[in-house]
ChimeraX commands (.cxc) that place a marker at each C-alpha (Angstrom):
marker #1 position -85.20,85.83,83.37 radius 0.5
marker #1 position -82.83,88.47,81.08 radius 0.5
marker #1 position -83.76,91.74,80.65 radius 0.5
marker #1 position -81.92,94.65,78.94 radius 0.5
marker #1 position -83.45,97.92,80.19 radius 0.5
marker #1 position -82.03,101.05,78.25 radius 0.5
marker #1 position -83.03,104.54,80.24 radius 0.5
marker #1 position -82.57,107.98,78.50 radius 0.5
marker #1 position -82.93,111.19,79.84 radius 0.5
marker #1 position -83.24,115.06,78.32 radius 0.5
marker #1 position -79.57,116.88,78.43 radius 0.5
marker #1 position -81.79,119.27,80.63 radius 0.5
marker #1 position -81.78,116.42,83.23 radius 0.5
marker #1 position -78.34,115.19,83.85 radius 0.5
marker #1 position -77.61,116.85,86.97 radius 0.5
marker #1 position -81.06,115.36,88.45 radius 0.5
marker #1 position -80.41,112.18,86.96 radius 0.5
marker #1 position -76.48,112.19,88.51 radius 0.5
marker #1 position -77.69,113.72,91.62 radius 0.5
marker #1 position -80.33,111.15,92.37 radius 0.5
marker #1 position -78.09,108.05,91.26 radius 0.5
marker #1 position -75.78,108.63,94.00 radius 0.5
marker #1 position -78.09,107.63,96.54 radius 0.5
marker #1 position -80.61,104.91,94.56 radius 0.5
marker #1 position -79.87,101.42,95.04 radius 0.5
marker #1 position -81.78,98.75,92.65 radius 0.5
marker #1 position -84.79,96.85,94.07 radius 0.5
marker #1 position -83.79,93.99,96.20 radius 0.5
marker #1 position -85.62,91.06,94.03 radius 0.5
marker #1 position -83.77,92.63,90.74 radius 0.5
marker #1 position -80.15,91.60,90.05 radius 0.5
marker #1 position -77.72,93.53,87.99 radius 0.5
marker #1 position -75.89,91.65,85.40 radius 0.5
marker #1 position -74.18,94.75,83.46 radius 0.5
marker #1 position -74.65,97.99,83.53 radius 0.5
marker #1 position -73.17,100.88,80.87 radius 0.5
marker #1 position -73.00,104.65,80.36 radius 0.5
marker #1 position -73.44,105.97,76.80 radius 0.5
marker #1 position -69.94,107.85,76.48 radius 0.5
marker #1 position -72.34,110.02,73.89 radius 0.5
marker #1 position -74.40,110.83,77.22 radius 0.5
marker #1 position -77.94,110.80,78.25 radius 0.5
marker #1 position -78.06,107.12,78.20 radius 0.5
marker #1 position -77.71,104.20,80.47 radius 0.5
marker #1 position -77.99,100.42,79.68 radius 0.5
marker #1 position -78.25,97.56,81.85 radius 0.5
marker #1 position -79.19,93.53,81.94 radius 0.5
marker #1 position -80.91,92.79,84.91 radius 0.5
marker #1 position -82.03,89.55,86.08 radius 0.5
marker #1 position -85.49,89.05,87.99 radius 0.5
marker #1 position -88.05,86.45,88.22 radius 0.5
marker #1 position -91.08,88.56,88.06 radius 0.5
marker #1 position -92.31,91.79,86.86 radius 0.5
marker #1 position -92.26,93.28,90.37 radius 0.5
marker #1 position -88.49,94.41,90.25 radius 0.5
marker #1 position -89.11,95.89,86.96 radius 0.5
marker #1 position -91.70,98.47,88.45 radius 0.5
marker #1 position -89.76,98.88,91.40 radius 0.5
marker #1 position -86.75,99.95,89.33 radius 0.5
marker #1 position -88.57,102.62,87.05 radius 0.5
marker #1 position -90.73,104.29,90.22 radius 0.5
marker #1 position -87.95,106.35,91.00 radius 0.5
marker #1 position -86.97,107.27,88.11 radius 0.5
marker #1 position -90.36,107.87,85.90 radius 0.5
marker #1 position -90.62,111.60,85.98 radius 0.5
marker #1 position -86.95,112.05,84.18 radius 0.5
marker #1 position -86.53,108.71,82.29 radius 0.5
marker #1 position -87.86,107.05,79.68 radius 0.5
marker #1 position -87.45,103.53,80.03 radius 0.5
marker #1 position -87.33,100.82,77.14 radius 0.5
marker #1 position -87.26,97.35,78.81 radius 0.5
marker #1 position -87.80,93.61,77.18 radius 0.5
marker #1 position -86.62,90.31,77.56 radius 0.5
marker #1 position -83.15,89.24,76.73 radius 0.5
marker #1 position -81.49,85.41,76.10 radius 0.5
marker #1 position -77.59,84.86,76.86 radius 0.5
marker #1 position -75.69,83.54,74.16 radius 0.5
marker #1 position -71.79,82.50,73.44 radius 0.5
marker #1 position -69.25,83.67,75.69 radius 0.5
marker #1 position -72.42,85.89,77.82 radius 0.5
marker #1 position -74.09,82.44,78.73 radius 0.5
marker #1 position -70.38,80.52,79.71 radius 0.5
marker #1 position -69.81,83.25,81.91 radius 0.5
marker #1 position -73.98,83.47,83.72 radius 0.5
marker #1 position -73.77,79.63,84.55 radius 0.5
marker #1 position -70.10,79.23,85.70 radius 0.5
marker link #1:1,2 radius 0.2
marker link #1:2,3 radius 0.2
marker link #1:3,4 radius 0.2
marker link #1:4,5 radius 0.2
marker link #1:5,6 radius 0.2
marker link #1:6,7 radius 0.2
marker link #1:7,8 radius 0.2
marker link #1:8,9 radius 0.2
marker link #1:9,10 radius 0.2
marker link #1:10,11 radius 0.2
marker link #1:11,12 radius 0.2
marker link #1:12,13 radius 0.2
marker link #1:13,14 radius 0.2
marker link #1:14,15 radius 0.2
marker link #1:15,16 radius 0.2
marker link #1:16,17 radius 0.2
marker link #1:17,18 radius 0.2
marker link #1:18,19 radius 0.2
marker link #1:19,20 radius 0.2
marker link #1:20,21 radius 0.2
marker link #1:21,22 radius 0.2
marker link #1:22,23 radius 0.2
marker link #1:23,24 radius 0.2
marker link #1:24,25 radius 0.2
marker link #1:25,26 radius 0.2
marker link #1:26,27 radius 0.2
marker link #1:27,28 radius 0.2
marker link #1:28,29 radius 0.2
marker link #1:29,30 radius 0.2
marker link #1:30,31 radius 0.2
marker link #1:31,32 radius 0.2
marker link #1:32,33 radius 0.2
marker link #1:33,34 radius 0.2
marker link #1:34,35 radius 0.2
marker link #1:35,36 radius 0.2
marker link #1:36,37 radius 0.2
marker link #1:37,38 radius 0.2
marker link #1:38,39 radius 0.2
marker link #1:39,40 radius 0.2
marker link #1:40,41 radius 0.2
marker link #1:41,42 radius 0.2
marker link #1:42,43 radius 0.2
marker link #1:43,44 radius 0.2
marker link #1:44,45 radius 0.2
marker link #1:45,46 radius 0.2
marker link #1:46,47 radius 0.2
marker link #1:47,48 radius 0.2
marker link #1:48,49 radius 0.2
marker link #1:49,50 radius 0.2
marker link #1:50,51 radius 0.2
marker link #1:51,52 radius 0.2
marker link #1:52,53 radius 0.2
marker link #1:53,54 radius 0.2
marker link #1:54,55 radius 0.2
marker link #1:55,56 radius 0.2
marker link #1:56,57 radius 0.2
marker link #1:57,58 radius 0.2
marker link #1:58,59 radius 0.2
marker link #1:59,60 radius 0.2
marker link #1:60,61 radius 0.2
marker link #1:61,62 radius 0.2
marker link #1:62,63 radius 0.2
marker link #1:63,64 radius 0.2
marker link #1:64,65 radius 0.2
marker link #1:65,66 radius 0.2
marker link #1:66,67 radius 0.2
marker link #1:67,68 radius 0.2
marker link #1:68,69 radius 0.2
marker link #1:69,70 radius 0.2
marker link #1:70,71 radius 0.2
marker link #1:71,72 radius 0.2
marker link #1:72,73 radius 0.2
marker link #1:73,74 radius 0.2
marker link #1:74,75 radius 0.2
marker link #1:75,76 radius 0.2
marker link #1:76,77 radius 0.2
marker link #1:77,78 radius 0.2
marker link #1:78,79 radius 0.2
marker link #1:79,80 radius 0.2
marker link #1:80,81 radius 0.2
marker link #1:81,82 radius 0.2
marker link #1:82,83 radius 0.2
marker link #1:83,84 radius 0.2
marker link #1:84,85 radius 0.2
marker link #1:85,86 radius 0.2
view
């Protein structure tokens, strides 16, 4: 299963947020379709594929104290599906 997870942080916290990202890596059971940095800042966006909730926790553990994190279910259409099943 899709999910887009958007994560936004206080300008306060972007050298926490930069400093920790250098040495996170994503939860094993999570996949990472696409990921994106706001060019307007304090923002990050990624699809990430999973089969159960568990990656989903994993992924905001870390992170909780300086993110907020807005997470649901996404479906692949057009030229985004072609490109997921080829």
């Amino acid at each position: 299963m899709y999910f887009m997870m958007i994560c936004t942080w206080e300008p306060k916290d972007e050298k926490e947020v930069r400093t920790r990202k250098v040495s996170w890596d994503w939860p094993e059971d999570l996949k990472v379709i696409s990921e994106y940095y706001d060019l307007q800042g304090c923002r990050t966006i990624y699809v990430v594929q999973t089969e159960d909730a568990k990656g989903l926790i994993a992924a905001r553990a870390a992170w909780i104290d300086v993110l907020k994190f807005e997470i649901f279910p996404v479906y692949p259409l057009g030229v985004t599906k072609k490109q997921l099943t080829t």
